[in-house]
VEXDREN-2710 file (C-alpha; in Angstrom, 1 decimal):
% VEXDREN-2710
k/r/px/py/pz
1/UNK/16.7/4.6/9.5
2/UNK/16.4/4.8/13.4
3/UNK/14.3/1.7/14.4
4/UNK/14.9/1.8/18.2
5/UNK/14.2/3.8/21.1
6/UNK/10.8/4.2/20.0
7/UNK/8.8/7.7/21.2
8/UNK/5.8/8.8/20.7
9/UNK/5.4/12.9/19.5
10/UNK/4.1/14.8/22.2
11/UNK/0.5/16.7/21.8
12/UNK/-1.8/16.4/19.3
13/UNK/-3.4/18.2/16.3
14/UNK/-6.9/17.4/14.7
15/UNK/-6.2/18.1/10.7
16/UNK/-8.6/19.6/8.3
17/UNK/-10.7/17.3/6.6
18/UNK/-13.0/17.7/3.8
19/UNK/-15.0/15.0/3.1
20/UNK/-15.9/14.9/-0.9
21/UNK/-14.3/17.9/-1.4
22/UNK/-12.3/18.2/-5.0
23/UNK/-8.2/17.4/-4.9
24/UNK/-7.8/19.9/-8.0
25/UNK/-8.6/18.4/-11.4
26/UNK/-8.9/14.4/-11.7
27/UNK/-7.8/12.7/-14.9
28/UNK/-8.4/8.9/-14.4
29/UNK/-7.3/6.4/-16.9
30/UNK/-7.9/2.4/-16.8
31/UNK/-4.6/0.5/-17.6
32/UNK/-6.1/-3.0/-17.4
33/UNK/-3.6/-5.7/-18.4
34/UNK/-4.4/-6.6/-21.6
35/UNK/-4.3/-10.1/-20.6
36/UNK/-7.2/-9.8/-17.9
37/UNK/-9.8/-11.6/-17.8
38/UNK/-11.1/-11.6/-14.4
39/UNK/-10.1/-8.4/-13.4
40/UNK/-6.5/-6.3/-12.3
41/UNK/-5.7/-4.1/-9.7
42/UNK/-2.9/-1.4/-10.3
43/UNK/-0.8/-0.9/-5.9
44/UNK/3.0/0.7/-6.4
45/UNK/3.5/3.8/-8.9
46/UNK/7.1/5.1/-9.6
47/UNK/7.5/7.7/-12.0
48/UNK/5.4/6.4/-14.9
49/UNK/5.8/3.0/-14.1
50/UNK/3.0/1.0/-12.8
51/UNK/3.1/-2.8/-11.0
52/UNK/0.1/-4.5/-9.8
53/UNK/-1.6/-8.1/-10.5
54/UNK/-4.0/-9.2/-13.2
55/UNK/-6.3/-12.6/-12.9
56/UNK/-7.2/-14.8/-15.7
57/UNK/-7.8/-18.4/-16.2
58/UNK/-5.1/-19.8/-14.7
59/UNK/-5.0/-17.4/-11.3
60/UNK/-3.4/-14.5/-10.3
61/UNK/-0.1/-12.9/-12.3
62/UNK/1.7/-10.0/-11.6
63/UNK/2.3/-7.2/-14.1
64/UNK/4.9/-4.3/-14.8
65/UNK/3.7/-1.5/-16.9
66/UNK/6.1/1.3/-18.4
67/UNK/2.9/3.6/-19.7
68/UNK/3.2/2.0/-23.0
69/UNK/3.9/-2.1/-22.5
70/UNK/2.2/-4.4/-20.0
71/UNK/5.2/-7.5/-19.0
72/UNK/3.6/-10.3/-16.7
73/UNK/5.6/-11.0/-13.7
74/UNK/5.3/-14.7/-12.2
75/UNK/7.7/-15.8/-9.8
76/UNK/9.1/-19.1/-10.3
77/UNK/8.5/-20.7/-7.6
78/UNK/4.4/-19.5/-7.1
79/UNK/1.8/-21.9/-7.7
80/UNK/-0.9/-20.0/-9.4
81/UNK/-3.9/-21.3/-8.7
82/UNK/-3.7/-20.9/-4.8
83/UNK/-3.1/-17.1/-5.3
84/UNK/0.0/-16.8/-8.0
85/UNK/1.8/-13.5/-7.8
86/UNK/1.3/-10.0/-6.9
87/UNK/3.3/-6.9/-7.7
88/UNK/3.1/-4.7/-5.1
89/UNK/5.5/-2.2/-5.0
90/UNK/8.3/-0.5/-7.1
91/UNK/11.0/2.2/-6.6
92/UNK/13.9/2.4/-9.5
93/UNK/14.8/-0.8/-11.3
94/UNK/13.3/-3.2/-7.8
95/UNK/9.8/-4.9/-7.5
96/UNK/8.4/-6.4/-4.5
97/UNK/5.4/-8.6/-4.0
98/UNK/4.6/-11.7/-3.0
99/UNK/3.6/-15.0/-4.4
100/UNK/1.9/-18.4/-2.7
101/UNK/2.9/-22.0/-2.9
102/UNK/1.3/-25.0/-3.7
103/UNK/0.6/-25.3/0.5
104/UNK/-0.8/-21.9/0.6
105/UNK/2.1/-20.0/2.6
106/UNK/2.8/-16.7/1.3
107/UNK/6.5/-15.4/0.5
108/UNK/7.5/-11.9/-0.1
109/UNK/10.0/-11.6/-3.3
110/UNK/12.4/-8.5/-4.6
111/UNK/12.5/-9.1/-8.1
112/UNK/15.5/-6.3/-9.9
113/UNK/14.1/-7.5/-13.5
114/UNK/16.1/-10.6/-14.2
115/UNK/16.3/-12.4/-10.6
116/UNK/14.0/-13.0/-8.3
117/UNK/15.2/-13.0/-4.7
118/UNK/12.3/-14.9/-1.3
119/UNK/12.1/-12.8/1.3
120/UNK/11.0/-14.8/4.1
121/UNK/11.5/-13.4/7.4
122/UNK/13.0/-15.8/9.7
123/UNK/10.8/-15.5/12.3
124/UNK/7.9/-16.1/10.1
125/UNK/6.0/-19.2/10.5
126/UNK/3.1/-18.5/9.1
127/UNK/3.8/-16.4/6.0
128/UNK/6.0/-13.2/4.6
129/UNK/4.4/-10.3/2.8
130/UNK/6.4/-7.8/1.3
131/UNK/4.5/-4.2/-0.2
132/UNK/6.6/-1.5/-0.7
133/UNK/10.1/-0.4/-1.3
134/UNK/11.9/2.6/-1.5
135/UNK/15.8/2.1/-3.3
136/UNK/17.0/-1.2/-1.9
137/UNK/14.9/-0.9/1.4
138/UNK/11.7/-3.4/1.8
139/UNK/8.6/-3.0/4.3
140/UNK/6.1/-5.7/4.4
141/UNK/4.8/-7.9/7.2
142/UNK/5.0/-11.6/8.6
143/UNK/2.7/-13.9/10.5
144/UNK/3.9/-15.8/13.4
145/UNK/1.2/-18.0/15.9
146/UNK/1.1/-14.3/17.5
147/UNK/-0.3/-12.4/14.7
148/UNK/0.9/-9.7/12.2
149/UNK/4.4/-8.1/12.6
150/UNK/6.0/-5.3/10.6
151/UNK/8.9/-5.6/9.1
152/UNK/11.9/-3.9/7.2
153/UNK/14.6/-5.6/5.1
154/UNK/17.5/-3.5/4.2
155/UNK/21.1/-5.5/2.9
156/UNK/20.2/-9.0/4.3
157/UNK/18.9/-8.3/7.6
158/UNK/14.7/-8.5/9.0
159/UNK/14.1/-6.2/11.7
160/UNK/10.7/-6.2/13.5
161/UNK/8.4/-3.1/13.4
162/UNK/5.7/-3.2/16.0
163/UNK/3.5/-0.2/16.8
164/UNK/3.7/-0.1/20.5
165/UNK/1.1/-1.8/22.5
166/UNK/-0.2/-3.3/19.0
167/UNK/-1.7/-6.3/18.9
168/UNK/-0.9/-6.1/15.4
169/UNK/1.2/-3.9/13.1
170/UNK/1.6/-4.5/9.3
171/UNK/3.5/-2.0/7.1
172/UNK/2.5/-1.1/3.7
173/UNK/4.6/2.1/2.4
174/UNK/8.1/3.5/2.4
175/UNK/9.4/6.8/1.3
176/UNK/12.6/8.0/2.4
177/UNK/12.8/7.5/6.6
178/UNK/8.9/7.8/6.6
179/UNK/7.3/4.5/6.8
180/UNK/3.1/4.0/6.9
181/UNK/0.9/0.8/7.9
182/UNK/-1.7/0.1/10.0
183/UNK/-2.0/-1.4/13.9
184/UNK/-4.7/-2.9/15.5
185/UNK/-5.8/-2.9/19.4
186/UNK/-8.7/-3.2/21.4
187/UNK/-10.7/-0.2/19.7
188/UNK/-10.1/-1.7/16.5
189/UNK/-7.9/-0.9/13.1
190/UNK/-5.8/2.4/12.5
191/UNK/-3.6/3.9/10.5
192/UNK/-0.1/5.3/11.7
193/UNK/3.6/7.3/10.3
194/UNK/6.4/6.6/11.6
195/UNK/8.7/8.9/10.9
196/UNK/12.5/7.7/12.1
197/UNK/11.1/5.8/15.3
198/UNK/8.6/9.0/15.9
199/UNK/4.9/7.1/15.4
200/UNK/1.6/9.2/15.2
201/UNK/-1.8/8.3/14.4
202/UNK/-3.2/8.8/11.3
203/UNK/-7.0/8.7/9.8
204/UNK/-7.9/4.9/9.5
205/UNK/-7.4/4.5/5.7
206/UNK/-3.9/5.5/4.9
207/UNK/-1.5/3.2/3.6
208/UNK/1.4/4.5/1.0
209/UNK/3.6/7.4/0.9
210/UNK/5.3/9.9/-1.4
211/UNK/7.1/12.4/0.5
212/UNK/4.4/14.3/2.6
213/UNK/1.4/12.8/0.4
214/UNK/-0.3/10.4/1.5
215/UNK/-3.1/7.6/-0.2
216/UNK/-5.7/5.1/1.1
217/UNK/-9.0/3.5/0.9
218/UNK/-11.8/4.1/2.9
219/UNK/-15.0/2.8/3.2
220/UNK/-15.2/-1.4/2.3
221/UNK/-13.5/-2.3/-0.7
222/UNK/-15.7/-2.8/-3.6
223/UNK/-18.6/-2.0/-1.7
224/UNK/-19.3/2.1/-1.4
225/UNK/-15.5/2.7/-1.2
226/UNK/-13.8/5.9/-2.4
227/UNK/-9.8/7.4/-2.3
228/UNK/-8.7/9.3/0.2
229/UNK/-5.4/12.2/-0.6
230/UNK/-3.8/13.7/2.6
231/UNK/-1.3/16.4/1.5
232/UNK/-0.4/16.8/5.1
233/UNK/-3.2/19.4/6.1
234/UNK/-5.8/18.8/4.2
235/UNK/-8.0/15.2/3.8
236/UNK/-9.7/15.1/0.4
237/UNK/-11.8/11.6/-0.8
238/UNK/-12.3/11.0/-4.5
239/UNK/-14.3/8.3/-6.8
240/UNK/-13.3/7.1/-10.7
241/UNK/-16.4/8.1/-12.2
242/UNK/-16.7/4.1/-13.5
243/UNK/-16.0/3.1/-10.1
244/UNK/-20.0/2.3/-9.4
245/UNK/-19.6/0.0/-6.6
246/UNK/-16.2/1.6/-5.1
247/UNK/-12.8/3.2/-5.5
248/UNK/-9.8/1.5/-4.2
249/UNK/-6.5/3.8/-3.6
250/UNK/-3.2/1.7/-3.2
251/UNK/0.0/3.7/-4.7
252/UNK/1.2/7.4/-5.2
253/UNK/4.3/8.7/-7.1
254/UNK/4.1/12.8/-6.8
255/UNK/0.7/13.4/-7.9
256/UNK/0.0/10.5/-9.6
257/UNK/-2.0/7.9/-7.7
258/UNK/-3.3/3.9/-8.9
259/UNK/-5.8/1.8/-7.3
260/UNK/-8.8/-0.2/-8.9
261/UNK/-12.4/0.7/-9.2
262/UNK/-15.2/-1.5/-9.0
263/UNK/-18.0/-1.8/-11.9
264/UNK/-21.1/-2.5/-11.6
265/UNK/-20.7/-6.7/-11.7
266/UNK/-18.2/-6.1/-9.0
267/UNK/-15.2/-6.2/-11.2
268/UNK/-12.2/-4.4/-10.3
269/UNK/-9.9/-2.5/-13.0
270/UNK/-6.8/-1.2/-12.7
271/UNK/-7.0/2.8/-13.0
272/UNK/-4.0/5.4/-12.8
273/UNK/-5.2/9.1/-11.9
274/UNK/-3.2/12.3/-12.2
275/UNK/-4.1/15.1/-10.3
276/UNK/-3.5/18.7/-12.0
277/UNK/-2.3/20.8/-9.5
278/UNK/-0.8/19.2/-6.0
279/UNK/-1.7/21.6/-3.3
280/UNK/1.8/23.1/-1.4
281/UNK/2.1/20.4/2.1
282/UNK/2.5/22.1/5.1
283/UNK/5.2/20.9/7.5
284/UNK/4.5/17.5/9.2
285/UNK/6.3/18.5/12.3
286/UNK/5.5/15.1/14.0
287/UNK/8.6/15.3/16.2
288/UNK/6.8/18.1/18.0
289/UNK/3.3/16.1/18.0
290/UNK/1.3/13.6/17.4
291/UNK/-1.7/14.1/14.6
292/UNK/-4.7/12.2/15.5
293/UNK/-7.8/12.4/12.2
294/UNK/-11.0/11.6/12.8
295/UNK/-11.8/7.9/11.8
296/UNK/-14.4/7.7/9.9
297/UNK/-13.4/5.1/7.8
298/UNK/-12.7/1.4/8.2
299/UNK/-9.2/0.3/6.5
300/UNK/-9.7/-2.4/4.3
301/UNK/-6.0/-2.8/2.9
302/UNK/-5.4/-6.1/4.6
303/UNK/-7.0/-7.9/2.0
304/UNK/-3.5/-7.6/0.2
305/UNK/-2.4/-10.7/1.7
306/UNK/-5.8/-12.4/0.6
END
């Protein structure tokens, strides 16, 4: 993975996009932790398992589900009721998330199902954050008295990931080289690829990755918001049909996607949707330029690290 010698792809392409228009067949189905009581919200998909974080009595818990059995993940050393744990991502047998201590400083973790291993950046000082992973590779972000900085952990060693000229940059999905967040500068919030130290600008909304598909969440979370599917040419939005105050997007594994939806008290549940028929992606060809989507949405993923 190429994180130097960062370039910018030349050009630029407006994409397709159509706004409400169907992404083939939609099966959604809720997989609420059985152990929820104040809600659950599903964000990293592999195959058919699911991680994501449930709240109850006692705070926040992370949970792993296999399509059959729900296993609560709580990291040792969180103190739940200033935030617990939240399962964030998963690729293979590794989990990462991040959990909160009794002084409210958030630490990224890479759980492998029996060990659970801090990732705290070193040049943190205000808090780690880790959200996806792809094999043994982690991408999350950190907080220093600066702001928000990316950042990718591979074998033992943090290395910084800003979008140039950035005043922030926080990475939320991995797949393969391919690695999606979002950066903020004086216009605002947007979404961005980077594609083996090639960056392009992506609709504001996007924030996970498998292969060329990509996932996010427009609108303001539980308030009006809806999914968004970019296949790499075309920008479709969707809604859980129980989603009656908004649909959240947050994971995708082929053509499988998990979020939450919002009822009508404002609760969120966990939901997994499959989409029948994927259609074929086009070539990114981002070393060759730059794609720039019309933003018509605000991103609202930061409040992972709420």
């Amino acid at each position: 993975m190429t994180l130097k010698n960062i370039t910018f792809g030349a050009g630029a392409l407006v994409a397709l996009m159509f706004f409400g228009s169907p992404c083939a067949a939609q099966i959604f189905t809720t997989i609420e932790d059985p152990l929820a009581t104040t809600g659950s919200e599903a964000f990293g998909i592999d195959g058919q398992n699911v991680v994501g974080f449930y709240g109850d009595g006692s705070g926040i818990h992370g949970f792993f589900y296999n399509g059959s059995t729900y296993t609560t993940l709580d990291d040792p050393s969180a103190y739940t009721p200033y935030g617990g744990t939240k399962a964030t991502g998963i690729s293979g047998g590794n989990i990462v998330g991040f959990y909160r201590t009794s002084d409210v400083i958030g630490h990224g973790f890479l759980y492998n199902g029996s060990t659970y291993l801090a990732l705290d950046d070193p040049l943190a000082t205000q808090g780690t954050y880790a959200f996806g992973v792809s094999g043994n590779t982690v991408v999350g972000v950190y907080l220093d008295a600066t702001g928000n900085h990316g950042f990718v952990y591979q074998g033992g060693i943090y290395t910084t990931l800003d979008y140039p000229s950035a005043t922030g940059t926080e990475l939320f999905g991995i797949s393969g080289n391919s690695l999606v967040g979002t950066f903020s500068d004086a216009s605002g919030t947007h979404s961005f690829i980077d594609q083996s130290g090639v960056f392009s600008t992506l609709s504001s909304g996007l924030g996970a990755i498998s292969g060329n598909n990509l996932v996010g969440t427009g609108g303001n979370s539980g308030v009006n918001s809806f999914g968004i599917f970019f296949d790499g040419t075309t920008l479709t939005t969707f809604n859980n049909p129980l989603g009656v105050r908004g649909t959240d997007a947050y994971g995708i594994s082929g053509n499988t996607i998990v979020g939450g939806y919002y009822d009508s008290g404002g609760v969120v549940h966990a939901y997994e949707m499959t989409i029948d028929a994927v259609p074929e992606p086009s070539s990114w060809a981002l070393s060759a330029f730059a794609m720039v989507l019309l933003s018509l949405m605000v991103w609202r993923r930061g409040k992972r690290a709420a």
